[in-house]
N, CA, C and O atoms as a MOPAC input file, in Angstrom:
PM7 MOZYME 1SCF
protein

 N     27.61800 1   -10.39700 1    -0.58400 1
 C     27.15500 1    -9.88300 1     0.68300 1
 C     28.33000 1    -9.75700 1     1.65000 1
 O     29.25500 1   -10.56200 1     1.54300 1
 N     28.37100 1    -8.59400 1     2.79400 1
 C     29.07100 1    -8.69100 1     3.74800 1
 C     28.96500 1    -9.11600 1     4.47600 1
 O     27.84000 1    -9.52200 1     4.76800 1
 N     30.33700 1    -9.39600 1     5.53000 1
 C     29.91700 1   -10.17100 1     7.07100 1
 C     29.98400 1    -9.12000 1     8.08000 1
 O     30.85000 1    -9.03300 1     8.95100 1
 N     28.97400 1    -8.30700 1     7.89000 1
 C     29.06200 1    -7.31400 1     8.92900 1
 C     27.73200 1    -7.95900 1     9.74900 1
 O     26.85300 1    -8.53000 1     9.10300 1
 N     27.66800 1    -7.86300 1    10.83500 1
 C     26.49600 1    -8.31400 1    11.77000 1
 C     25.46000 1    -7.36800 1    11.94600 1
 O     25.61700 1    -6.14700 1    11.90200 1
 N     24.45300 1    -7.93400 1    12.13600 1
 C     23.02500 1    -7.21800 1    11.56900 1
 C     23.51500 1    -6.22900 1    13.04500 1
 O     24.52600 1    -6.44100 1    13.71300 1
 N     22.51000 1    -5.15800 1    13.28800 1
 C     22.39300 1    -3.76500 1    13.80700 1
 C     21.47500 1    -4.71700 1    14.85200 1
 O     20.57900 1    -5.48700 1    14.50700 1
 N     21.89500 1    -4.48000 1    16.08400 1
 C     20.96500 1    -4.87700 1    17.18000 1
 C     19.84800 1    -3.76000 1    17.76500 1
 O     20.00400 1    -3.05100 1    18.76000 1
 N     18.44400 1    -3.80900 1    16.69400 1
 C     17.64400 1    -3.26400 1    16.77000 1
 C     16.24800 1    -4.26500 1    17.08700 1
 O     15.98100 1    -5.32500 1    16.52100 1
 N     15.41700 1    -3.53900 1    18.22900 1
 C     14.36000 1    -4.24400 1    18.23200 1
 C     13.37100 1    -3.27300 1    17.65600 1
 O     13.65300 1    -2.15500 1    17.22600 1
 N     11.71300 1    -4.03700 1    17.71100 1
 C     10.63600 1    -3.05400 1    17.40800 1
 C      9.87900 1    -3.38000 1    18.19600 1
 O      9.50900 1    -4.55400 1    18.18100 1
 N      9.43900 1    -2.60400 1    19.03600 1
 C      8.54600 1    -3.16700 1    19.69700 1
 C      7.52600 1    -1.84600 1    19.94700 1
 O      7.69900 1    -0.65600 1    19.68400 1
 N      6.25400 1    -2.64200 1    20.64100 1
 C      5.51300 1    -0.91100 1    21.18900 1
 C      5.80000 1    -0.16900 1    22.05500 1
 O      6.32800 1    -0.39100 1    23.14400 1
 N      5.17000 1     1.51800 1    21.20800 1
 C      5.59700 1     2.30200 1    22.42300 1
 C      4.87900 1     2.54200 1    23.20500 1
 O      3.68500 1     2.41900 1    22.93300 1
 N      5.38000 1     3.10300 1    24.85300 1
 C      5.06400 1     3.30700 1    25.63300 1
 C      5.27700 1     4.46200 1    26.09300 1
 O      6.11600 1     5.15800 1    25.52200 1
 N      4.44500 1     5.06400 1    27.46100 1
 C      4.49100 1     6.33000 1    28.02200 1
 C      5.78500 1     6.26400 1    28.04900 1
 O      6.32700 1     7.18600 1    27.43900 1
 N      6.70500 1     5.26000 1    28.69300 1
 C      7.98800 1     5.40600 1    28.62100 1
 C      8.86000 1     6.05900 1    27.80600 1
 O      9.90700 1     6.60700 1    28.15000 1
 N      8.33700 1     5.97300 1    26.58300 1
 C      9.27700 1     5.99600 1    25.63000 1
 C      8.94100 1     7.52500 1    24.94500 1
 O      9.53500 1     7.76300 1    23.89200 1
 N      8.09800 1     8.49200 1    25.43700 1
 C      7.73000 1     9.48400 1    24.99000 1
 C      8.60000 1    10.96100 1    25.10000 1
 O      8.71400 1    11.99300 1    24.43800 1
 N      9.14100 1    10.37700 1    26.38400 1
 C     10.44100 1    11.27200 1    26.48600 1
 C     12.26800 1    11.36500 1    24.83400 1
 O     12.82300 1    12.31200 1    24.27700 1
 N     12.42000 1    10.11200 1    24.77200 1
 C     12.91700 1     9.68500 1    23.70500 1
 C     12.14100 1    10.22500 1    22.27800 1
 O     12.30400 1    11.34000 1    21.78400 1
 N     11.57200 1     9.53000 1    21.93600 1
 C     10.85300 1    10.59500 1    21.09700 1
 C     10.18500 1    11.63200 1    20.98800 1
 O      9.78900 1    12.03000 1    19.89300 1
 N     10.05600 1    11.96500 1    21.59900 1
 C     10.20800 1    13.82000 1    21.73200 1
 C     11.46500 1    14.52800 1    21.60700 1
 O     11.54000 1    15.73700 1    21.39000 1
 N     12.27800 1    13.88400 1    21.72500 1
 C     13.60600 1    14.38400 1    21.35400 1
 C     13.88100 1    13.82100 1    19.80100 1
 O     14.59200 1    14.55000 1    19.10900 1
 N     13.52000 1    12.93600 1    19.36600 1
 C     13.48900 1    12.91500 1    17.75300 1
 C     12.59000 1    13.53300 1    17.26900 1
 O     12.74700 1    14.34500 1    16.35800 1
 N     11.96200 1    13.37000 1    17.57500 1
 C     10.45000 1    14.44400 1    16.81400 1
 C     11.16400 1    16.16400 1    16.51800 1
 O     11.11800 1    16.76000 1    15.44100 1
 N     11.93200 1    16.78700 1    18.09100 1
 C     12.22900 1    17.99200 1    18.20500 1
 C     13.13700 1    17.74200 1    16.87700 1
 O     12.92400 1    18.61700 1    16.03900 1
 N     13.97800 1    16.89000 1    16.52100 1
 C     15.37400 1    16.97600 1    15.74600 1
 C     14.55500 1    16.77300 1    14.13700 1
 O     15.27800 1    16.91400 1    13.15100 1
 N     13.42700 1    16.52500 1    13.96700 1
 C     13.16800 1    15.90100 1    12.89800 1
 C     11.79000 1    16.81600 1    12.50800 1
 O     11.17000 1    16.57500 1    11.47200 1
 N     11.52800 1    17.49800 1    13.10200 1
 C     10.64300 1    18.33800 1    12.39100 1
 C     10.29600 1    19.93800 1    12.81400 1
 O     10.62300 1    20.41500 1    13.90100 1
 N      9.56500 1    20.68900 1    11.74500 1
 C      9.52900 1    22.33400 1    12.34000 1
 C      8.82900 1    22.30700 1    13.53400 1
 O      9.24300 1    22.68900 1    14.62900 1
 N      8.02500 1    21.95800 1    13.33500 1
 C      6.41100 1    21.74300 1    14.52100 1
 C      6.62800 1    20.59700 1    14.54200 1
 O      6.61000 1    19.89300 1    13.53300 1
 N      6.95600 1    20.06000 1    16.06800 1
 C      6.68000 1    18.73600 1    16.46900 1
 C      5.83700 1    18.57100 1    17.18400 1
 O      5.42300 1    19.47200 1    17.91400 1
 N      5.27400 1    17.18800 1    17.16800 1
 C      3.77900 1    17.05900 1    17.98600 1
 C      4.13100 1    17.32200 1    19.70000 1
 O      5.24900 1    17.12000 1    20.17400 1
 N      3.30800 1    17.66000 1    20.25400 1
 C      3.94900 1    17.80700 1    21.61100 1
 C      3.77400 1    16.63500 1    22.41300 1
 O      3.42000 1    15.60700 1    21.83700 1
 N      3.95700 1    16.62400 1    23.60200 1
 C      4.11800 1    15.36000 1    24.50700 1
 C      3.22400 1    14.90400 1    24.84900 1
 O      3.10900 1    13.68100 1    24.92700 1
 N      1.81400 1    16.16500 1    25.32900 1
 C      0.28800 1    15.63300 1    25.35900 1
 C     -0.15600 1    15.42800 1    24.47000 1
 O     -1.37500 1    15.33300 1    24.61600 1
 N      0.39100 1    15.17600 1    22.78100 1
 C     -0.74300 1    14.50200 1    21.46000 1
 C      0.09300 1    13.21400 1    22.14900 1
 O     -0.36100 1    12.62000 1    23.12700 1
 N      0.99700 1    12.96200 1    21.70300 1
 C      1.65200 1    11.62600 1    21.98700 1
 C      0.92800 1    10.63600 1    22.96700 1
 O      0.29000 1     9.61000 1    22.73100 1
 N      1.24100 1    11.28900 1    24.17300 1
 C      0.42600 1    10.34800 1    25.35600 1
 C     -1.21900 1     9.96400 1    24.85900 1
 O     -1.72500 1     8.84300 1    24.80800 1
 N     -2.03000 1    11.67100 1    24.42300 1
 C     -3.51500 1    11.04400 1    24.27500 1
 C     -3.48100 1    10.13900 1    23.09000 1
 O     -4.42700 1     9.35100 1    23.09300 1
 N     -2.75300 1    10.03300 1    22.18500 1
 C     -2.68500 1     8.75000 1    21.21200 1
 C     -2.12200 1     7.47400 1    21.64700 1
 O     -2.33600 1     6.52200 1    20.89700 1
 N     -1.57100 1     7.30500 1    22.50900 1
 C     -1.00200 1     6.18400 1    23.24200 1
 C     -2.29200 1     5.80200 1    24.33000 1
 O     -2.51300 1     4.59400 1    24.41300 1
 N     -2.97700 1     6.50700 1    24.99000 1
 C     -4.23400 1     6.51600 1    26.06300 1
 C     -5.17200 1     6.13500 1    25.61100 1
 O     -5.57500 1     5.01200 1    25.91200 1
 N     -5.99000 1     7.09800 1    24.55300 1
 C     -6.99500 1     7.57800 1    24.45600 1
 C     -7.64500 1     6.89700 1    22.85700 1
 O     -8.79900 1     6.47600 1    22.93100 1
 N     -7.09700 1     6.81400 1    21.76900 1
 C     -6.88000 1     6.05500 1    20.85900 1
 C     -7.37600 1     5.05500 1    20.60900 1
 O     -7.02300 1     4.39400 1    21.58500 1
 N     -7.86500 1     4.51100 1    20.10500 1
 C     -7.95700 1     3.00900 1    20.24700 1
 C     -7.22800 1     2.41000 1    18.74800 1
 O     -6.53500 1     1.43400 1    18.46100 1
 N     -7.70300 1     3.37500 1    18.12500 1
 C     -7.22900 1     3.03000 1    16.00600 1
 C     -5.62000 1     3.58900 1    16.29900 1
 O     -5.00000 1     3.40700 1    15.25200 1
 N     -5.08600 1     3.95500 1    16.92100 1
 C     -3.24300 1     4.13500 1    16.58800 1
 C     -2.82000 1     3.11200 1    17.38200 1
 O     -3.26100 1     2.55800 1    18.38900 1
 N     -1.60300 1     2.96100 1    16.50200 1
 C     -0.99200 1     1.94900 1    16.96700 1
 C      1.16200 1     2.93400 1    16.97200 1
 O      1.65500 1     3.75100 1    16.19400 1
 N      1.55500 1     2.46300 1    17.82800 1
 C      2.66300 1     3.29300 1    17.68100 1
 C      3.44500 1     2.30400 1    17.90800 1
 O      3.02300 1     1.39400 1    18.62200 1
 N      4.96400 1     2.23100 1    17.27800 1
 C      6.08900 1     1.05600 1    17.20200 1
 C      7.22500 1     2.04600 1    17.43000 1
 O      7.53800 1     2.94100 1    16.64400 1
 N      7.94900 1     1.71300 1    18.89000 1
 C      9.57400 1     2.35000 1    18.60000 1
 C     10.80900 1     1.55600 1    18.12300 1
 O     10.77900 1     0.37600 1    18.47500 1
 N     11.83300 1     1.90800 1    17.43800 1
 C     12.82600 1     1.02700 1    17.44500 1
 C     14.07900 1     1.15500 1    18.70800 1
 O     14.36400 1     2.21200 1    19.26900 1
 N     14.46300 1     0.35700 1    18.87300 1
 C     14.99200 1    -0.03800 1    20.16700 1
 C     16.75200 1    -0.25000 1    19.72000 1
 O     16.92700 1    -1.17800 1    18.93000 1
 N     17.95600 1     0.47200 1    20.12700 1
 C     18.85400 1    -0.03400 1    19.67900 1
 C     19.61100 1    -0.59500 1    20.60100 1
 O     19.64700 1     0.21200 1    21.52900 1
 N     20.39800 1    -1.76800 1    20.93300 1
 C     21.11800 1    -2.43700 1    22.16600 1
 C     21.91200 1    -1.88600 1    22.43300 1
 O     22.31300 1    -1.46000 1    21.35100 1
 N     22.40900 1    -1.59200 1    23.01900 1
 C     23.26100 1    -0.56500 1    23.54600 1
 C     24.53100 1    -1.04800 1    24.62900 1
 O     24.03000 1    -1.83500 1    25.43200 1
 N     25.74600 1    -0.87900 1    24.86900 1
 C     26.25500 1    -1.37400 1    25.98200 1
 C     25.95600 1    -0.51500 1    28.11700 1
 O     26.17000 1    -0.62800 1    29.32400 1
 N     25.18100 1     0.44000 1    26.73200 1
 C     24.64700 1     1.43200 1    28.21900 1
 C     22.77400 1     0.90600 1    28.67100 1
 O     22.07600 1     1.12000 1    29.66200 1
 N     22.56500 1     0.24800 1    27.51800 1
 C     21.01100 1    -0.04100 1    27.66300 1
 C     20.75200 1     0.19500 1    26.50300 1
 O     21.56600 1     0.46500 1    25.62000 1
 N     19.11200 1     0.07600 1    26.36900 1
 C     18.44500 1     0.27400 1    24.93100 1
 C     17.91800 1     1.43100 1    24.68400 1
 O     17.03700 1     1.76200 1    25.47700 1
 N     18.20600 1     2.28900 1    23.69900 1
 C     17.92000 1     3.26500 1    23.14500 1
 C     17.20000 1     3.92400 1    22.35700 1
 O     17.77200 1     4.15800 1    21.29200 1
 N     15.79200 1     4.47100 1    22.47200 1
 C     15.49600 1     4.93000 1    21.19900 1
 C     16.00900 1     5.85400 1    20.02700 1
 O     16.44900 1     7.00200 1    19.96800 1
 N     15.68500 1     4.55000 1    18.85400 1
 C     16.56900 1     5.36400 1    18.06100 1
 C     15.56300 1     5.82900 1    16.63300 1
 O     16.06900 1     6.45100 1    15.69900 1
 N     14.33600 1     5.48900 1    16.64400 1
 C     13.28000 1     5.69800 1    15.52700 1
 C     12.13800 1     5.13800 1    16.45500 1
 O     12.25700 1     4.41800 1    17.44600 1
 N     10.50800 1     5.87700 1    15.62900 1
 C      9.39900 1     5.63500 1    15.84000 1
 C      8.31900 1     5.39500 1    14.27900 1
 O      8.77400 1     5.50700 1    13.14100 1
 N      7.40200 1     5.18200 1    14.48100 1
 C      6.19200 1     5.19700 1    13.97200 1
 C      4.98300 1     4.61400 1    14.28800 1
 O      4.77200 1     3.51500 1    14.80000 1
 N      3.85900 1     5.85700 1    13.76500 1
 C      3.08900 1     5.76100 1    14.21600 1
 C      1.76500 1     5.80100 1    13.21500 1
 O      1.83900 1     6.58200 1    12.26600 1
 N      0.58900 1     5.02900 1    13.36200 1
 C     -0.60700 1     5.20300 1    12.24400 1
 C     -1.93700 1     5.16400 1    12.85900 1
 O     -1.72600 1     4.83400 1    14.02600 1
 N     -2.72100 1     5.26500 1    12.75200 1
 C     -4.17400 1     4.90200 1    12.61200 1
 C     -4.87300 1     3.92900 1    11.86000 1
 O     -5.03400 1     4.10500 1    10.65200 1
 N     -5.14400 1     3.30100 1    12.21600 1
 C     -6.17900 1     1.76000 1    11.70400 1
 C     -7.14400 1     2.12900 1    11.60400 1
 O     -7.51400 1     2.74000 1    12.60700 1
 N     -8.24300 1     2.04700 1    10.38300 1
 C     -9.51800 1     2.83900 1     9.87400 1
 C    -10.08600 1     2.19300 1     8.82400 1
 O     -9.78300 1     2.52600 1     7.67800 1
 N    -10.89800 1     1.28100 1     9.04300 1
 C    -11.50300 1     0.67400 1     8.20900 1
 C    -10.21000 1    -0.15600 1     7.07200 1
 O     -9.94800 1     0.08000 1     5.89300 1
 N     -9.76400 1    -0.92200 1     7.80000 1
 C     -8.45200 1    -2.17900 1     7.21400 1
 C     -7.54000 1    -1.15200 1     6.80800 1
 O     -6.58900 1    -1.75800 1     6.31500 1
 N     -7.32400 1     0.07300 1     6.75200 1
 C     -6.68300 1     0.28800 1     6.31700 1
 C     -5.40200 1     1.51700 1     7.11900 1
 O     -5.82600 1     2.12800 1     8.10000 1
 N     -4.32900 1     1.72800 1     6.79000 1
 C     -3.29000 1     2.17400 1     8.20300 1
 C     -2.91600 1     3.69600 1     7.58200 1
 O     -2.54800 1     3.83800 1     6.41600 1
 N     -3.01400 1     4.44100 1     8.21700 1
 C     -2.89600 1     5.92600 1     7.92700 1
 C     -1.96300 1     6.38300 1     8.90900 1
 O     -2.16900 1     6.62000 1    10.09900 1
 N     -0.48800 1     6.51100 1     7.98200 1
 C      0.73200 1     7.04900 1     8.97800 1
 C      0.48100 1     8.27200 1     9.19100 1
 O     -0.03800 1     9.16000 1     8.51600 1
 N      1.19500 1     8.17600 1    10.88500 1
 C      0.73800 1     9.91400 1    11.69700 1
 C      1.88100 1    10.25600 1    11.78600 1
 O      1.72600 1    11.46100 1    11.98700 1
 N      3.18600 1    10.04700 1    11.78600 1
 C      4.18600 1    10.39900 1    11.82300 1
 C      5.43100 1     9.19400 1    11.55600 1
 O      6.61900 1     9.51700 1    11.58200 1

């Protein structure tokens, strides 16, 4: 193993906050990206999604740098993106 130091990444949930940030990965990462009003009404409106961003430390602040997102449906988790 190396002694390189782990990647200062958190996970935590996302927020309206964070919709701006991913929307800019979404744009980089797919043909059709979801737009900014699916995002929010799945963050609002939802009750079965659950959405997680990753967070990278930054010396400027924390950054989004990845997401995901699923639906909870009878025990079981159905990724939305």
């Amino acid at each position: 193993m190396g002694s390189e130091a782990p990647l200062p990444i958190v996970i935590e949930p996302m927020t309206i906050g964070d919709v701006d940030a991913v929307m800019e990965i979404e744009r980089r990462s797919f043909p059709t990206p979801w737009s900014r009003a699916a995002f929010v009404s799945e963050l609002l409106d939802n009750d079965r999604a659950h959405y997680l961003v990753a967070r990278l430390q930054t010396d400027d602040g924390p950054r989004v740098v990845g997401y995901i997102g699923m639906w909870l449906i009878a025990g079981e988790g159905h990724i939305t993106n």
